[in-house]
C-alpha positions in Angstrom: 112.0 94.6 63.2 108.7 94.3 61.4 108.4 90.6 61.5 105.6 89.2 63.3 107.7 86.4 64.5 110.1 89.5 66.4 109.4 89.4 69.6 112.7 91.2 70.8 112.9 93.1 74.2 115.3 95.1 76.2 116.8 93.0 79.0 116.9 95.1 82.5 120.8 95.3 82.2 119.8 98.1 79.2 119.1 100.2 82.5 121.3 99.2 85.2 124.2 97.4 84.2 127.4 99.7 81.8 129.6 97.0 82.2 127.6 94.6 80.2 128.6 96.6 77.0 132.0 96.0 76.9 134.3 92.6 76.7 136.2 93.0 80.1 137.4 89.4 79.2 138.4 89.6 75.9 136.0 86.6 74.9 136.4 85.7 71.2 133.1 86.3 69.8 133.7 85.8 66.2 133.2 88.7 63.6 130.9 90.4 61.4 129.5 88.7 58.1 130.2 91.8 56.0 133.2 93.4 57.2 134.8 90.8 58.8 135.7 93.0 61.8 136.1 91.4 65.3 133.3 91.8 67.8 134.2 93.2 71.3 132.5 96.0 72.3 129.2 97.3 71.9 129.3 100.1 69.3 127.4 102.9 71.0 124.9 106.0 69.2 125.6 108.6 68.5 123.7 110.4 71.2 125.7 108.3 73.7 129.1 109.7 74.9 129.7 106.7 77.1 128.7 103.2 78.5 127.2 105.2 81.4 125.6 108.1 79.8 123.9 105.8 77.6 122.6 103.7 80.7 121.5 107.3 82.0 119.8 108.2 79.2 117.7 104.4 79.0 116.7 105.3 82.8 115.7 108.7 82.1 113.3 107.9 79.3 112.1 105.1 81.1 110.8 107.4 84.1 109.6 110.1 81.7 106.4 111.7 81.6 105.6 110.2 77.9 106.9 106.7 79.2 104.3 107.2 82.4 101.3 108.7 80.0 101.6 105.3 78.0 102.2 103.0 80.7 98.6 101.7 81.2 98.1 101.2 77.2 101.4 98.1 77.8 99.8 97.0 80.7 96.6 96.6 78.8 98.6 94.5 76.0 100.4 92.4 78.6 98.6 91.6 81.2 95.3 93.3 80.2 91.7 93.3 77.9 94.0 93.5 75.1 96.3 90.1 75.9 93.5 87.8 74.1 90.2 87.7 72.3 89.0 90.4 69.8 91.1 93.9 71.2 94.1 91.4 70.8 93.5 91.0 67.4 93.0 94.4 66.6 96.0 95.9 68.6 98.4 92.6 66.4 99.1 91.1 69.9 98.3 87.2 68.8 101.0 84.3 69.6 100.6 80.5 69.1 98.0 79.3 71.4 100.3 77.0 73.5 101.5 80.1 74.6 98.8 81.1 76.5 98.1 80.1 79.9 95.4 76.9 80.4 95.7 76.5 76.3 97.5 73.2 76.7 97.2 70.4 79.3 100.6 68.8 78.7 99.1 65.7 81.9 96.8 65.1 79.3 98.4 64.4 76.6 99.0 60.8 76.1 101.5 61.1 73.0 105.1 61.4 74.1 106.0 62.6 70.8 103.0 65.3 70.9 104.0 66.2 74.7 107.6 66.6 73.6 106.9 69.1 71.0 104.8 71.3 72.8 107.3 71.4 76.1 110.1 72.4 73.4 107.7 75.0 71.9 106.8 76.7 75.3 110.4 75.8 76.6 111.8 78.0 73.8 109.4 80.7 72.7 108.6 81.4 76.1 104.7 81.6 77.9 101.9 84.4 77.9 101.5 86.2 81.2 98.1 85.7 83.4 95.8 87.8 82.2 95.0 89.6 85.5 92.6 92.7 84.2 90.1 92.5 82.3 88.6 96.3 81.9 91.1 98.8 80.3 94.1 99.7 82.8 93.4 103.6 84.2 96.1 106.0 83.1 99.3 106.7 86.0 99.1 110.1 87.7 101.1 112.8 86.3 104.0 113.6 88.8 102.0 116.6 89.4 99.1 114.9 90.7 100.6 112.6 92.2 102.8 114.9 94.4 99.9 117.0 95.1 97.7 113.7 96.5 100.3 112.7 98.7 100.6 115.7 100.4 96.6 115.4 100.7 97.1 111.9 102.2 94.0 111.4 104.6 97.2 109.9 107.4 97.7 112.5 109.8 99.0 112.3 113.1 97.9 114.8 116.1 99.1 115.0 119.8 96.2 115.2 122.4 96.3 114.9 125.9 100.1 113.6 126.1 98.4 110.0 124.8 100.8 108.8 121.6 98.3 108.7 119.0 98.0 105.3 116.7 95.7 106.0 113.9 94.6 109.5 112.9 92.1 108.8 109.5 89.5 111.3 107.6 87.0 109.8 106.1 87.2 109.7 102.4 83.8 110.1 101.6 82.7 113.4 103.7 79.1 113.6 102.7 78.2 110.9 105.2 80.7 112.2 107.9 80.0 111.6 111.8 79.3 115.1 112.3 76.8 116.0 109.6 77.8 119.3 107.8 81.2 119.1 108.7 84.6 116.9 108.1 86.2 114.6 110.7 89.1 113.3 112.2 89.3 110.0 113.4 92.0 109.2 116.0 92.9 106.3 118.4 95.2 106.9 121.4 97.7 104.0 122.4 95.4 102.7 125.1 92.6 102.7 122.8 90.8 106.0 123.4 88.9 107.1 120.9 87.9 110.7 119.5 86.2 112.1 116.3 86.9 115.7 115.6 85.6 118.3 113.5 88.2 120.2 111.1 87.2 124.2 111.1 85.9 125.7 108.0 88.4 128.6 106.6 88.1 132.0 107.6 90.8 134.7 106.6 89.5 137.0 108.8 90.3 134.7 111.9 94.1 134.4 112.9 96.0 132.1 115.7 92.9 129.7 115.6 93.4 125.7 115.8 92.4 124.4 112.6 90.2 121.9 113.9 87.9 121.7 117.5 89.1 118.1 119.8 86.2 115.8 120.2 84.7 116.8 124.0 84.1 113.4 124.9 87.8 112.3 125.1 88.4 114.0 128.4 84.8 113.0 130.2 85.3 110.0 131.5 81.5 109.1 131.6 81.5 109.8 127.6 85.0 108.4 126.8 84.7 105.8 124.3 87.7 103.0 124.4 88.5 101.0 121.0 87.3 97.0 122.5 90.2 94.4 123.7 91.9 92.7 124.7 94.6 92.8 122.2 97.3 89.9 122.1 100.7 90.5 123.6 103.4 91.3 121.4 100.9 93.2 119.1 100.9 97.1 118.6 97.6 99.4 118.3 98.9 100.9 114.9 97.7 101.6 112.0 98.3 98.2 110.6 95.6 97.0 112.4 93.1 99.8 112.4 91.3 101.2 109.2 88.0 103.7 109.2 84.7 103.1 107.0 84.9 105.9 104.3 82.0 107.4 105.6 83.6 107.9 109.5 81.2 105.5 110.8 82.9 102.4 111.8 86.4 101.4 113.1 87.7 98.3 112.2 90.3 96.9 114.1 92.9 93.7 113.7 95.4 92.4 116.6 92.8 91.3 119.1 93.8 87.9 121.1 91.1 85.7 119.8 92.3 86.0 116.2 89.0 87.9 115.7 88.5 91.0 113.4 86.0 93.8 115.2 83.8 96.5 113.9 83.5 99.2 116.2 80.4 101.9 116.2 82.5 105.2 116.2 79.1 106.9 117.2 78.8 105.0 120.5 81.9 103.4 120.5 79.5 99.7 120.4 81.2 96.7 119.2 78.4 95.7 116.5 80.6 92.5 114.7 83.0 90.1 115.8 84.4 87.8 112.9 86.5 84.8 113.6 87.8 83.1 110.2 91.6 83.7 110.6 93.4 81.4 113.2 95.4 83.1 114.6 96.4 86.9 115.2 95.4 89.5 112.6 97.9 91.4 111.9 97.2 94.1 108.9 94.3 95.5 107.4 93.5 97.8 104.0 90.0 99.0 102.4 89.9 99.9 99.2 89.6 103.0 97.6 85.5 102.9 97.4 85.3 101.6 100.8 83.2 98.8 99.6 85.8 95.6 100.5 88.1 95.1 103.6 90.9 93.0 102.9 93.0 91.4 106.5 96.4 89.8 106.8 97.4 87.0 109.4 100.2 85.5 111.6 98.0 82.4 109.7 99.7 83.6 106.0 96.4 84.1 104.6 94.7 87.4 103.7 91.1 87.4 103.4 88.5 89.5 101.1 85.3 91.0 103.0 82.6 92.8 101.7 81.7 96.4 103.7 77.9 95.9 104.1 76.1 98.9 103.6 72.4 100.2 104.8 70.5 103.0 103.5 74.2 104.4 101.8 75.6 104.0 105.2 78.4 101.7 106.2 76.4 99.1 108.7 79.6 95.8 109.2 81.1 93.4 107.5 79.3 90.4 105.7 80.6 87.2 107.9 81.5 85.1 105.0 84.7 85.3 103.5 84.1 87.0 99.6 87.7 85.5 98.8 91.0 83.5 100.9 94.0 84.4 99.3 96.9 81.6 100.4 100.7 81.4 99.4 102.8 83.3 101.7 104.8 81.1 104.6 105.2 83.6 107.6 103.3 86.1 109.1 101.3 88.4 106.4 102.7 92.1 107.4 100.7 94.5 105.1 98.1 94.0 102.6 96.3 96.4 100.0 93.4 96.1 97.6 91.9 97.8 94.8 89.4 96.4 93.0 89.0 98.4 90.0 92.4 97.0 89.2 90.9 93.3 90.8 93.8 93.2 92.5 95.4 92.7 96.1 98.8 92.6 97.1 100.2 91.2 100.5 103.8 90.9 102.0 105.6 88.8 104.4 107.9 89.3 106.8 110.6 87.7 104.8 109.8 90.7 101.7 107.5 88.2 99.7 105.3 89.8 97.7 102.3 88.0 96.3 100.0 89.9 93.9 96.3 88.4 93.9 93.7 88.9 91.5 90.3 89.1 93.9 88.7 87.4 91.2 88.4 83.6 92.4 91.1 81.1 91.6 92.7 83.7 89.6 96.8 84.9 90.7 100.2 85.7 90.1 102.6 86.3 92.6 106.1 87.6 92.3 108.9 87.4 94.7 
């Protein structure tokens, strides 16, 4: 076990699979060097009491808290800042160089011998994962935290006026909120009405009180502000297709019949951008956590990276040029996501294809 040269790893049967520790069919597989004993069945631990318990047991310490705490630091090492150059070296986590991707151009090798080698040497040691982050991986969330941030998820859904609401967002970033001094709600009814309402401060001295006041100009119809179509048949005003600028000022909005993707003024409820790149309906949409880049998804199979332009700290549009086109799916893209502290998007098809995208240019992996 302390040879450089081991690179042994559990197989996912070691957490899924009993059955593959015993012989069902009795297949001769020699015996042992020493004691000449036949080999059948796995001999199990002692902290095992069965094939099952000791499956159990793998599972369990896989999702534990310690496993989760160190999670990031294997990331790091496989697909991270420590996978090559100097951090590598200093966390032992070196392997021949034609095991690393873009080491070896095997087209360009004009020496069949030479090719032949280095095929067999990848064939049978195996290859070096993309490198897809380059800045140390952030630690997971305890199961603590992460419990307590999904019941703060900023999805809610409201009933107003007998109008099925869509979309119901608050703004992440609340010191740049539609109403200044206060927190909002953003909502968008089914036929596109929209409404930005304030949440009530707390007051334990107040019972039987709503805990936020509705947005006035939903029922005026000389202030009502309606979300811009039309929107192509077939598609539905959810929240696939509708995300809100961290700061509550603009609304942008996917499914539209000229392929286009809109930015809505929540303010006046103005259409201030119009971007056709996709060609044909978007379908999905996803900001990332700072609320600096958009990314959309498409009946087209592409997914394209925009870049929130901002003004004076304020969210102003979207920058018409494309900051990235992911390709590689081959029907309709159905949800999408970004982060880019992680540099990293992932998009899925209707036929559960997954494809994980570095945002950095030229730079993938994909997994199915």
């Amino acid at each position: 076990m302390e040879s450089p040269a081991d690179v042994k790893e559990l197989i996912p049967e070691f957490f899924y699979f009993p059955e593959f520790l015993q012989n069902l069919n009795g297949f001769d597989l020699g015996r042992l060097q020493i004691s000449q004993d036949l080999v059948t069945d796995v001999e199990l631990p002692c902290w095992a009491t069965s094939r099952e318990d000791f499956i159990r047991k793998h599972r369990k310490a896989l999702e534990s808290e310690y496993v989760s705490s160190h999670l990031h630091q294997w990331i790091d090492l496989i697909f991270g800042c420590k996978q090559r150059g100097e951090e590598a070296v200093e966390a032992l986590n070196v392997f021949y160089y034609c095991t690393y991707e873009g080491a070896v151009d095997l087209d360009a090798i004009a020496n069949e011998n030479e090719r032949k080698a280095l095929e067999g040497i990848i064939s049978n040691f195996g290859q070096t994962p993309c490198q897809l982050l380059k800045e140390p991986h952030p630690p997971r969330m305890t199961a603590q935290n992460a419990s307590r941030r999904q019941v703060n998820n900023s999805h809610s859904i409201i009933v107003c006026d007998g109008l099925p609401l869509v979309q119901a967002v608050v703004p992440k970033n609340q010191n740049h909120s539609i109403m200044q001094g206060t927190d909002t709600l953003v909502t968008v009814s089914s036929n596109g009405l929209i409404g930005t309402h304030s949440w009530l401060s707390y007051d334990k001295n107040i019972t039987n009180y709503f805990t936020f006041t509705k947005d006035l100009t939903m029922t005026n119809p000389k202030t009502q502000r309606f979300l811009g179509g039309p929107f192509s048949p077939g598609v539905v005003i959810g929240a696939q297709v509708l995300v809100v600028s961290n700061d509550g000022r603009l609304l942008f909005s996917g499914g539209h019949w000229d392929c286009s993707l809109r930015v809505t003024q929540l303010g006046k409820g103005k259409l201030v951008g119009r971007i056709c790149r996709h060609i044909d309906i978007v379908t999905c949409l996803a900001l990332d956590l700072c609320g600096i880049y958009l990314i959309s998804g498409s009946r087209d199979t592409s997914c394209i990276v925009w870049q929130v332009l901002q003004q004076e700290g304020f969210s102003c549009g979207l920058s018409p040029r494309p900051m990235q086109v992911l390709c590689g799916h081959d029907q309709e893209v159905t949800c999408v996501a970004i982060n880019t502290e992680l540099d990293m998007a992932v998009s899925g098809s209707k036929v559960n294809y997954r494809r994980l995208s570095s945002t950095i240019p030229s730079s993938f992996n994909k997994f199915q």
